[in-house]
PDB file of N, CA, C and O in Angstrom:
ATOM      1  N   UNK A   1     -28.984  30.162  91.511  1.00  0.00           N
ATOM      2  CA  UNK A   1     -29.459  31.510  91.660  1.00  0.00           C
ATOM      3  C   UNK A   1     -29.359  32.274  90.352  1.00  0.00           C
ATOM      4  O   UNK A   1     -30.162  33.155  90.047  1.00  0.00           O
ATOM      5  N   UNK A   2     -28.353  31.902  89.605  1.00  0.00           N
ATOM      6  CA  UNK A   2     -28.138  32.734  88.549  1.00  0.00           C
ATOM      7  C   UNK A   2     -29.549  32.539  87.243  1.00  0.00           C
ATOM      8  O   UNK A   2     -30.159  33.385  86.589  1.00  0.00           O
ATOM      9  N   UNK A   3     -29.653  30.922  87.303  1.00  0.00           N
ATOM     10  CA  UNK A   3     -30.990  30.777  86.332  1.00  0.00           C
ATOM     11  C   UNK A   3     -32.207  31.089  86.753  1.00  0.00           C
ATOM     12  O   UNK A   3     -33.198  30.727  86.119  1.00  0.00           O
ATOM     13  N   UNK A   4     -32.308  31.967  88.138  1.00  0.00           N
ATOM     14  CA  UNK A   4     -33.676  31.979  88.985  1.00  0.00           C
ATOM     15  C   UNK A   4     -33.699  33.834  88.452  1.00  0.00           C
ATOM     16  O   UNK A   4     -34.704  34.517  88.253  1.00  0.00           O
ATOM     17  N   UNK A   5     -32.453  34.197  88.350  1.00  0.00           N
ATOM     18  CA  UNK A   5     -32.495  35.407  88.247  1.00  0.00           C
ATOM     19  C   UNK A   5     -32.518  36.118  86.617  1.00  0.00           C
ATOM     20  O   UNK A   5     -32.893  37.206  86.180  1.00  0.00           O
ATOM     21  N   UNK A   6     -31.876  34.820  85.972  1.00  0.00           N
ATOM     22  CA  UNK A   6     -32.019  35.277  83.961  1.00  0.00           C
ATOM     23  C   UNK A   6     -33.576  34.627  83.808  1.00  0.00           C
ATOM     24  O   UNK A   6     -33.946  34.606  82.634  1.00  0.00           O
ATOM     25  N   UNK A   7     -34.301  34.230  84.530  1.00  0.00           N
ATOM     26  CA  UNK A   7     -35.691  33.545  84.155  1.00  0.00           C
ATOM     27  C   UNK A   7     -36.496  34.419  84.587  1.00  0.00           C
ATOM     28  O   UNK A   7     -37.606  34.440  84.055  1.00  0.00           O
ATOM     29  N   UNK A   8     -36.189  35.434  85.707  1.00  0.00           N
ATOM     30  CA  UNK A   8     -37.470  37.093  86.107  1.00  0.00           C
ATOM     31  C   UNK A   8     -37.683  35.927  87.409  1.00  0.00           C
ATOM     32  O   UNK A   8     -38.885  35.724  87.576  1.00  0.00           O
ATOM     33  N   UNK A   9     -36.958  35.258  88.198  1.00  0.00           N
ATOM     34  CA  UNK A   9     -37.421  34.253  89.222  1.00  0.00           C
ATOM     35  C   UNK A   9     -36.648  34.806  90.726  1.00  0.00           C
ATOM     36  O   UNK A   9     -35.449  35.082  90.746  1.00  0.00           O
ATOM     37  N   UNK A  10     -37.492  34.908  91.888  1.00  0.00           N
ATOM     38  CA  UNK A  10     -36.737  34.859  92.881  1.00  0.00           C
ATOM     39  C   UNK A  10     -35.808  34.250  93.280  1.00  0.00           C
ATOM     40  O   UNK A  10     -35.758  33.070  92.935  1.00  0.00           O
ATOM     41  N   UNK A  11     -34.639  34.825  94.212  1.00  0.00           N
ATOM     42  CA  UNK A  11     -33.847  33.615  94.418  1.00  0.00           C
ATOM     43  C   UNK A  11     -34.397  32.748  95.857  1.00  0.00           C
ATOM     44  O   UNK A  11     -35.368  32.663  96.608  1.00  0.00           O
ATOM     45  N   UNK A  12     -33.027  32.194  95.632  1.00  0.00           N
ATOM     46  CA  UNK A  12     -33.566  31.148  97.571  1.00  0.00           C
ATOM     47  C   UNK A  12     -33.074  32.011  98.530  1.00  0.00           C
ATOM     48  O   UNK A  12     -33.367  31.827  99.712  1.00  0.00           O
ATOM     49  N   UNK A  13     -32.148  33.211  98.080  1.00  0.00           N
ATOM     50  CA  UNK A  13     -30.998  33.808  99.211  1.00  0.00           C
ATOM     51  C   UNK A  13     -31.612  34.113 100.411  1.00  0.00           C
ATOM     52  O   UNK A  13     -30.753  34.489 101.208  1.00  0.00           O
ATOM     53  N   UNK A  14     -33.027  34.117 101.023  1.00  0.00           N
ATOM     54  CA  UNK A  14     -33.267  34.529 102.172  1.00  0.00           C
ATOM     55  C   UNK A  14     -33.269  33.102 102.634  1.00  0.00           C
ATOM     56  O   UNK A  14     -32.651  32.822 103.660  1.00  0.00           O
ATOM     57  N   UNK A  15     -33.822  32.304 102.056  1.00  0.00           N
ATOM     58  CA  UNK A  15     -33.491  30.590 102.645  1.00  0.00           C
ATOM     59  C   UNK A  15     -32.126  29.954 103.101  1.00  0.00           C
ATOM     60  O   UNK A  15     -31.884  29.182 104.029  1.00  0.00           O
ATOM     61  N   UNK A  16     -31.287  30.541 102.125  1.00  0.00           N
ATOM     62  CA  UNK A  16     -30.350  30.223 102.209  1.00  0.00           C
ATOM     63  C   UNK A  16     -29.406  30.842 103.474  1.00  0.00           C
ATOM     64  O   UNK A  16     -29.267  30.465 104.637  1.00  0.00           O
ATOM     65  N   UNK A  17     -28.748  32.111 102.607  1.00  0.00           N
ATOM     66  CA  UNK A  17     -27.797  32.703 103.423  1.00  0.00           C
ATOM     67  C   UNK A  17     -28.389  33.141 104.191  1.00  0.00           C
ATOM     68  O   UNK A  17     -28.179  32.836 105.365  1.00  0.00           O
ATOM     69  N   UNK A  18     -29.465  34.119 103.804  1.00  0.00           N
ATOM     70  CA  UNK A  18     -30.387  34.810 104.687  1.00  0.00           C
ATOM     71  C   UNK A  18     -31.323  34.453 106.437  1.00  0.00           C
ATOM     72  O   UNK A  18     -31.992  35.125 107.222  1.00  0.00           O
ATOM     73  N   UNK A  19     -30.898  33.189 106.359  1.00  0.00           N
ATOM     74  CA  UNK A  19     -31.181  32.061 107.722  1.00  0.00           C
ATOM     75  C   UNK A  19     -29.995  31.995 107.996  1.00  0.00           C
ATOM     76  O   UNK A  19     -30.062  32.041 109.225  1.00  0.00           O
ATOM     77  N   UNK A  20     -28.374  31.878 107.626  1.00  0.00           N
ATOM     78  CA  UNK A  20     -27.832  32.117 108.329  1.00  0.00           C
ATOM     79  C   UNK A  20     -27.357  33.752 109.125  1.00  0.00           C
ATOM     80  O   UNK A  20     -26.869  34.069 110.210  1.00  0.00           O
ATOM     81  N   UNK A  21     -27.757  34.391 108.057  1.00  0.00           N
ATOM     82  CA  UNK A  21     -27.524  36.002 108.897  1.00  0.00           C
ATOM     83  C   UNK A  21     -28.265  36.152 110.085  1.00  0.00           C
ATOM     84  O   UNK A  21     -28.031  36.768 111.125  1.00  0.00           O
ATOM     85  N   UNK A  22     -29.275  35.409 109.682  1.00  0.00           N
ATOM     86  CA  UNK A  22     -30.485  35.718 110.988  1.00  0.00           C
ATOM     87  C   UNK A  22     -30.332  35.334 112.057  1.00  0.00           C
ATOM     88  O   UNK A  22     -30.532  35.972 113.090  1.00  0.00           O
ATOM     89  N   UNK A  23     -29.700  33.498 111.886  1.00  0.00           N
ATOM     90  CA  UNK A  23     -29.134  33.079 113.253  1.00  0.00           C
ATOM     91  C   UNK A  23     -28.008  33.476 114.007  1.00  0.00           C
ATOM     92  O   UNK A  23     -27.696  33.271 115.180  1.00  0.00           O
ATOM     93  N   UNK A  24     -27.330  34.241 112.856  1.00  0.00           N
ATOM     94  CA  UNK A  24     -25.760  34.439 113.163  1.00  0.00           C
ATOM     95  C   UNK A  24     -26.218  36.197 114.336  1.00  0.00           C
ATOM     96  O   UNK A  24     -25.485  36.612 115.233  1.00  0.00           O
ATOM     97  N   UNK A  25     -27.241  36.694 114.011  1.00  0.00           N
ATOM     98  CA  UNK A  25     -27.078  38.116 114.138  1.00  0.00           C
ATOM     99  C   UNK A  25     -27.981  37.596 116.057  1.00  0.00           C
ATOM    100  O   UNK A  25     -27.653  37.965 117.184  1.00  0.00           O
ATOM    101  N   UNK A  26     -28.852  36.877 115.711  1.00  0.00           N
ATOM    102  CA  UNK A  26     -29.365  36.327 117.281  1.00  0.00           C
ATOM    103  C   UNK A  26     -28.429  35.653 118.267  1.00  0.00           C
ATOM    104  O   UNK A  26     -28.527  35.688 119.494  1.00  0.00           O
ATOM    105  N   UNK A  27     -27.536  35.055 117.567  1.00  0.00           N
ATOM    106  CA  UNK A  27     -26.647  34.383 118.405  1.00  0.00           C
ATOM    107  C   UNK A  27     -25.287  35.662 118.795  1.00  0.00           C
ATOM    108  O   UNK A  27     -24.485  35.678 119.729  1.00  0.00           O
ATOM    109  N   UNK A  28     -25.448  36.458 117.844  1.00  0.00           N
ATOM    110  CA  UNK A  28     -24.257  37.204 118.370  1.00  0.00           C
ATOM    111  C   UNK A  28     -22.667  37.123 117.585  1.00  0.00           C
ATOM    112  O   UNK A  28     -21.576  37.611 117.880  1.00  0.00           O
ATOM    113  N   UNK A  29     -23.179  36.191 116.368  1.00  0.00           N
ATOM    114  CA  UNK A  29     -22.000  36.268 115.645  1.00  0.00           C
ATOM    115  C   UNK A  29     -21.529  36.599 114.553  1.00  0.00           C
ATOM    116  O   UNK A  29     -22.042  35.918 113.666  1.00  0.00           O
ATOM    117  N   UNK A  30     -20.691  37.419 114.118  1.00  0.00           N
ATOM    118  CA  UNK A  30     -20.353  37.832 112.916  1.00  0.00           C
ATOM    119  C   UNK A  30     -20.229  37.239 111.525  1.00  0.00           C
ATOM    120  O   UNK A  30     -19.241  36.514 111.412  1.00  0.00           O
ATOM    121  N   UNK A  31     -20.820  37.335 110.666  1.00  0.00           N
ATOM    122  CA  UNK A  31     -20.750  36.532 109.449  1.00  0.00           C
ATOM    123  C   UNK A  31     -21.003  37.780 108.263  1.00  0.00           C
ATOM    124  O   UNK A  31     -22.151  37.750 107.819  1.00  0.00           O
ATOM    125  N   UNK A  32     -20.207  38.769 107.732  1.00  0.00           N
ATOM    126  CA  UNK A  32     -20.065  39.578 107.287  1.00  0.00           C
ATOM    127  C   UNK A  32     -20.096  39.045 105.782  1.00  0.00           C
ATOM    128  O   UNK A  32     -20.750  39.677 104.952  1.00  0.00           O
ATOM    129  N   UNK A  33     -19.431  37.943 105.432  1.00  0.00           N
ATOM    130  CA  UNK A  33     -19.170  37.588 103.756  1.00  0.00           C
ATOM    131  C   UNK A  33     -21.094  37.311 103.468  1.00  0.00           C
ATOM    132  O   UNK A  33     -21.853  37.828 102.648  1.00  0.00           O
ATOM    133  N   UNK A  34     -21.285  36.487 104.338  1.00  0.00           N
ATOM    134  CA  UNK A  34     -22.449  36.052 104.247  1.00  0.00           C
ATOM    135  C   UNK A  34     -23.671  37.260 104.154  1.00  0.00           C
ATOM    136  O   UNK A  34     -24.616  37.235 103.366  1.00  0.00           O
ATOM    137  N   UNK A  35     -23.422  38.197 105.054  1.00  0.00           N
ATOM    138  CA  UNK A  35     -24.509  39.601 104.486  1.00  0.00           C
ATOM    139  C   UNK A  35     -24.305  40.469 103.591  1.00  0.00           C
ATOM    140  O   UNK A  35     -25.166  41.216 103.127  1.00  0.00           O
ATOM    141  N   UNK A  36     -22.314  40.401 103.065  1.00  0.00           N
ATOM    142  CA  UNK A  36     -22.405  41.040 101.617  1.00  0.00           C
ATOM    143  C   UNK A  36     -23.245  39.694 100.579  1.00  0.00           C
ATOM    144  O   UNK A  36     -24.063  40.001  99.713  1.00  0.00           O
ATOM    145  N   UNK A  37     -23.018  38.840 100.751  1.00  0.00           N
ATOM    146  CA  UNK A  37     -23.563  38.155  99.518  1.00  0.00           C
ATOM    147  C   UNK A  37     -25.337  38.015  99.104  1.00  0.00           C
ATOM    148  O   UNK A  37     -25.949  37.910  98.041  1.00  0.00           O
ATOM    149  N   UNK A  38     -25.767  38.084 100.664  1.00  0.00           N
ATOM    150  CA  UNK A  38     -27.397  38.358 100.715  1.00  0.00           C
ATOM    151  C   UNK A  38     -27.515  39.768 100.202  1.00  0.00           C
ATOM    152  O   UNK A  38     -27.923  39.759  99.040  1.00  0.00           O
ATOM    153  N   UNK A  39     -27.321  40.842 100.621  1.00  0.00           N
ATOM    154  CA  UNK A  39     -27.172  42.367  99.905  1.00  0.00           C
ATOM    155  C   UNK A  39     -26.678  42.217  98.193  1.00  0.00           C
ATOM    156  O   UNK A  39     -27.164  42.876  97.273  1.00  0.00           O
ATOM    157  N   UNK A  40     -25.688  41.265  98.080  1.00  0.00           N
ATOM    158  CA  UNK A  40     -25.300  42.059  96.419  1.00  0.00           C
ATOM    159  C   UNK A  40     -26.453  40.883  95.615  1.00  0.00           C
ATOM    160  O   UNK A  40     -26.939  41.371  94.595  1.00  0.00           O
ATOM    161  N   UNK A  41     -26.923  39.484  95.923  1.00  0.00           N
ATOM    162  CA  UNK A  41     -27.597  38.906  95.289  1.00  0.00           C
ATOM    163  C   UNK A  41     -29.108  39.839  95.110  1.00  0.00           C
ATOM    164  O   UNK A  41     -29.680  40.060  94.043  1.00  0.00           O
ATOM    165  N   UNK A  42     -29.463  40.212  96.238  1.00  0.00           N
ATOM    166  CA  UNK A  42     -30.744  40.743  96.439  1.00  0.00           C
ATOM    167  C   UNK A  42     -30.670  42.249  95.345  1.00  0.00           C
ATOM    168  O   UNK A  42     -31.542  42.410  94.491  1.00  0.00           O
ATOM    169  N   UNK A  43     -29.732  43.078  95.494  1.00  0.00           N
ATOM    170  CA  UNK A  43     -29.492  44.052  94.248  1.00  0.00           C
ATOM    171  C   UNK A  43     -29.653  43.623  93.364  1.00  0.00           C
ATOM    172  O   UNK A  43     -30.625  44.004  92.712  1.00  0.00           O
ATOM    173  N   UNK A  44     -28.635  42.403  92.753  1.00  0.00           N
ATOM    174  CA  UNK A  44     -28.770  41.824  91.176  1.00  0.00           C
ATOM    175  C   UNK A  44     -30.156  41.477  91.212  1.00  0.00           C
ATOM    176  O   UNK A  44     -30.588  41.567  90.063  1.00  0.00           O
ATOM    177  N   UNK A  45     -30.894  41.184  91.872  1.00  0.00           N
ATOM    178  CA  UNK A  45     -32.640  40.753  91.452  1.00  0.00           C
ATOM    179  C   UNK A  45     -33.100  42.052  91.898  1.00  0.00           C
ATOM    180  O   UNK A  45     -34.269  41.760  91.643  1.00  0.00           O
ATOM    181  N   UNK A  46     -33.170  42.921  92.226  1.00  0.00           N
ATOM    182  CA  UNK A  46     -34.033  44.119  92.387  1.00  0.00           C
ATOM    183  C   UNK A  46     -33.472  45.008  90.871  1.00  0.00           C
ATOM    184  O   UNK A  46     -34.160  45.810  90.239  1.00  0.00           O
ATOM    185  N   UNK A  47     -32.355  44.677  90.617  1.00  0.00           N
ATOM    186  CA  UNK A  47     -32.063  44.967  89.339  1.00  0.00           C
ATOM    187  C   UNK A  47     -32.145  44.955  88.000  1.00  0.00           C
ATOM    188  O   UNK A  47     -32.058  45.854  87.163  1.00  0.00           O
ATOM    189  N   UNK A  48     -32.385  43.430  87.904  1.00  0.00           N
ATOM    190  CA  UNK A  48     -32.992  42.899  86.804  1.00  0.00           C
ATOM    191  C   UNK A  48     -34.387  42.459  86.872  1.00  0.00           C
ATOM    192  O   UNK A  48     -34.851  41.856  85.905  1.00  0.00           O
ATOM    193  N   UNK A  49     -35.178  42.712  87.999  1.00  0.00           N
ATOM    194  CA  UNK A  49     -36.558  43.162  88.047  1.00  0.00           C
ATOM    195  C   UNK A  49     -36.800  44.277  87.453  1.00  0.00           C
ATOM    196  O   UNK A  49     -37.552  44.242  86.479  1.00  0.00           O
ATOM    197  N   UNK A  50     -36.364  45.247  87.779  1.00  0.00           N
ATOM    198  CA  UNK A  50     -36.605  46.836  87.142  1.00  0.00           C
ATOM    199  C   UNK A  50     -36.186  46.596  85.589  1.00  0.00           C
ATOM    200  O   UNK A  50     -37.172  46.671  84.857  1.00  0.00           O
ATOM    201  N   UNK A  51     -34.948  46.320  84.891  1.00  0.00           N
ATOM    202  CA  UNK A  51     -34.673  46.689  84.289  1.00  0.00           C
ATOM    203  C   UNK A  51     -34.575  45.107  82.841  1.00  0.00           C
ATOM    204  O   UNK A  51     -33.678  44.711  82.098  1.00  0.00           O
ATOM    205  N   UNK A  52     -35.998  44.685  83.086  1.00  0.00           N
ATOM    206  CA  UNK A  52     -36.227  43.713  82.012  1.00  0.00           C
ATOM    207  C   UNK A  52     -36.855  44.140  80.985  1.00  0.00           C
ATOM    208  O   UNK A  52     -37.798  44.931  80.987  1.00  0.00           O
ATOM    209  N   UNK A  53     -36.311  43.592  80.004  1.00  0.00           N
ATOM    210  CA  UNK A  53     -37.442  44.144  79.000  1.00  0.00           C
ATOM    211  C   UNK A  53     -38.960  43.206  78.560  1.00  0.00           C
ATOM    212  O   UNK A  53     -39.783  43.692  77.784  1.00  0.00           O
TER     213      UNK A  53
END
């Protein structure tokens, strides 16, 4: 993720973690580390989208 994100590249995080939040949130179960890490990855790329030179 980190070379997807110094290259101006999407990451996988909705593939990734982001399928498990989804199943976790349908099934009814808590997985909290897992939606801070989809939230702070998704910042760092909305971040260094905006702010490339």
């Amino acid at each position: 993720m980190l070379q997807d994100i110094q290259s101006g590249r999407r990451t996988e995080i909705e593939t990734l973690n982001g399928a498990v939040v989804k199943l976790a949130h349908e099934s009814g179960v808590p997985v909290p580390v897992n939606e801070v890490v989809v939230a702070m990855v998704k910042a760092k790329e909305s971040f260094s989208f905006n702010h490339r030179h």
